[in-house]
N, C-alpha and C positions, 0 to 999 in steps of 0.2 A: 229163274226169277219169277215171283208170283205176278201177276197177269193185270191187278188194278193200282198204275198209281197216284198216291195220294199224297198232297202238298198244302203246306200252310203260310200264309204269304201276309202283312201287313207293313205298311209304310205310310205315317205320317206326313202328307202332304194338303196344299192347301186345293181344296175342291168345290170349284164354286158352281159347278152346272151339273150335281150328282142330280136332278130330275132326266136330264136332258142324256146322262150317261148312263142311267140305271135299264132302258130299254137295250140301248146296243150292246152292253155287256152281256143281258139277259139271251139274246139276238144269237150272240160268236160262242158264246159258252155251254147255250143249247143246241145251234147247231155242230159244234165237237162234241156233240153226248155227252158232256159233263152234269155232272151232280155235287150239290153242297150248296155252302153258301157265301155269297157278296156281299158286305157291309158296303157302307158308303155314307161316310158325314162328310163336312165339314172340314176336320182334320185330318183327314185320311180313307187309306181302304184297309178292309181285315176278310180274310177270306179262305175258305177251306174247299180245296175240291178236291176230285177223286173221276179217275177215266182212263183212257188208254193212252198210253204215255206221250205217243206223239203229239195225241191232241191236247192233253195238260201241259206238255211244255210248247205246244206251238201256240197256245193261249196266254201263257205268260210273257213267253217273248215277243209278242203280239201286242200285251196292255205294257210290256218297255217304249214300245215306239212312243208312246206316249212322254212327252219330257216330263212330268208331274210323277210320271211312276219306272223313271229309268232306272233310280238305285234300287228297283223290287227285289227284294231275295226269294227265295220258295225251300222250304226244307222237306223232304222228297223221303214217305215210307213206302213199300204194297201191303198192298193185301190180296188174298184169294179171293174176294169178294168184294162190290161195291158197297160200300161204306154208308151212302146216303140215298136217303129212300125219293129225293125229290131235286131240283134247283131252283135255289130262292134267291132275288137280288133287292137286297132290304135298304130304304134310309134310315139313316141314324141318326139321333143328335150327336154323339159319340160313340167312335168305332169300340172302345171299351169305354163304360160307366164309370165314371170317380165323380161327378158332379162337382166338380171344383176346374170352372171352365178358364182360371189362369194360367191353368197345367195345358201347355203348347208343345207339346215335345215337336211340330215341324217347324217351328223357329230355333230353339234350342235343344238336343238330344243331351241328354247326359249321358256323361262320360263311361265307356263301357270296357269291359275285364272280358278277354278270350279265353275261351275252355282250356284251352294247353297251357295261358297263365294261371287261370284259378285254381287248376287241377296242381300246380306245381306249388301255388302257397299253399294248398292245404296238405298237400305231402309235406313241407317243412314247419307248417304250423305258425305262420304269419308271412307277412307281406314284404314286398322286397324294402320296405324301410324297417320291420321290425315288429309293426302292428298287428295286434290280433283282428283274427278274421272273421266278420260275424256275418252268417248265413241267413237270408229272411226270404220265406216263400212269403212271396205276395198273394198267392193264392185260396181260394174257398176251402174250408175243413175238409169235409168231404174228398176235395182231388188232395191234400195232402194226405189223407188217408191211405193213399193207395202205394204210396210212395213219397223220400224227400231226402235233402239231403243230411248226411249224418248229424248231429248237432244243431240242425235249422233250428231259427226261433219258426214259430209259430203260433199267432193271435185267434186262432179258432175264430177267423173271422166267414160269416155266413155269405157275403157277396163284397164288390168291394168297395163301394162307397162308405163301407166301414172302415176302410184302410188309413184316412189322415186320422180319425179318433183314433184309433188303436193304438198309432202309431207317435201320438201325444200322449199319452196315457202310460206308452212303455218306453219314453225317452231314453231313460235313465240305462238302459242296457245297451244301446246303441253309443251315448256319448264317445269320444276319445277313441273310437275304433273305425279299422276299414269295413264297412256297410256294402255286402253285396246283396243287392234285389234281385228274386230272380219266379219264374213262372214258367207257363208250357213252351209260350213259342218266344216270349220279350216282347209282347206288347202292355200286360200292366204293370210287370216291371219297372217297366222304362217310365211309365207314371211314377209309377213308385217313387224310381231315386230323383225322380225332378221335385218330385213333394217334400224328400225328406233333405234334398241340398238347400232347396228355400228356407228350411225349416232350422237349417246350420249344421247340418246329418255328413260328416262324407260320404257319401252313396255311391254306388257306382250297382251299374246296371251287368248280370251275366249276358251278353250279346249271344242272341243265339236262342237264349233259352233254356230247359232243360233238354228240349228235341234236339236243340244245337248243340247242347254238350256230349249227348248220349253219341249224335252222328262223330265228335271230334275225337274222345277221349272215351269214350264208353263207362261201365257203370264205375269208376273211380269215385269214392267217397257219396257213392247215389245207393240208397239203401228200399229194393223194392219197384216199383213201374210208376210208369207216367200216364196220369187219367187226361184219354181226349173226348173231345166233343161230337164223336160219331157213335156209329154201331159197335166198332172196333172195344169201344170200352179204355181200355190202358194198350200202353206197348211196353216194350220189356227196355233195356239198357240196348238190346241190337236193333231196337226200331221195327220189331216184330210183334203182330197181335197178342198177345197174353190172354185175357179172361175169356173172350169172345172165345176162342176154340177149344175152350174146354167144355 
């Protein structure tokens, strides 16, 4: 097993002394040698680190004792190399950008579809009531470029605060079908389908992610790699570096 790893964790919760957190994190995180980064708003944490495994997961189970952040999940790749060149623990107004601050996903989460079901509607080509399945990377052009799934819509959107226009603008393809949102790890996803349920969309969110799907079901109906936000570049459908090593 390759020697660095690396995890991607956010949870929607309410955070009201992220000044007062942002030193101790900074604190536990650099002394485990870790590298990456810590968001920290308002409604949550969003975070990518990368280190030696005992200390990446004694750091996670560490920010569980926290009740605020007990349901954390962490989606877990290596690599041969560390990934990030520094550790940074940043405030945010939001942990992801949409500027449309009624979107609360830690009060409400929309409703989300697991890898082993969606991988199973789209092997039979609609939903367990019947419904066609329609695909939306929520994602920026660029990382769908590198990969998506088979038949994804796709808005050629540039970042995502572009994402409720788009997504008003191409109603009409969405209407009267199952809507699954979906992105790298499920954090603007999970905007996503809260925007477009307000909006009368049924949406449902891929839990997980595309890392989460790749880790459950591997590259079933995923055509191509997943762009992350490190050195690493993309990873393949097994959760392995792709560009970087060539």
């Amino acid at each position: 097993m390759e020697p660095v790893l690396n995890i991607s964790a956010y949870l929607f919760t309410r955070i009201t002394d992220r000044e007062q957190l942002r030193p101790v994190l900074r604190e536990r995180a650099g002394a485990a040698g870790l590298k990456g980064t810590i968001l920290l708003a308002e409604e949550g944490i969003n975070m990518f680190l990368a280190g030696e495994a005992e200390a990446v997961r004694g750091f996670a189970g560490a920010l569980r004792g926290d009740p605020r952040f007990a349901s954390l999940t962490t989606k877990e790749s290596w690599s041969l190399e560390q990934p990030f060149r520094k550790l940074l623990v940043k405030l945010k107004r939001e942990i992801i950008r949409m500027d449309h601050p009624t979107i609360r996903p830690g009060q409400e989460r929309a409703p989300a579809v697991t890898p082993h079901t969606l991988k199973r509607w789209l092997d039979q080509g609609h939903d367990d009531d019947g419904r066609e399945v329609v695909m939306l990377d929520t994602r920026n052009a660029f990382e769908v470029d590198y990969g998506t799934f088979e038949g994804a819509i796709d808005w050629r959107i540039e970042r995502f605060t572009q994402f409720p226009d788009a997504a008003d603008t191409h109603r009409d393809a969405l209407d009267g079908k199952t809507v699954v949102s979906f992105c790298t790890g499920g954090i603007r996803c999970e905007k996503a389908a809260i925007h477009l349920r307000e909006e009368g969309i049924d949406a449902l969110q891929l839990d997980g992610g595309i890392l989460g799907y790749f880790e459950a079901v591997g590259e079933a109906h995923y055509d191509g790699e997943c762009f992350v936000f490190d050195e690493r570049e993309s990873l393949g459908p097994d959760l392995t570096p792709r560009r970087s090593s060539q």
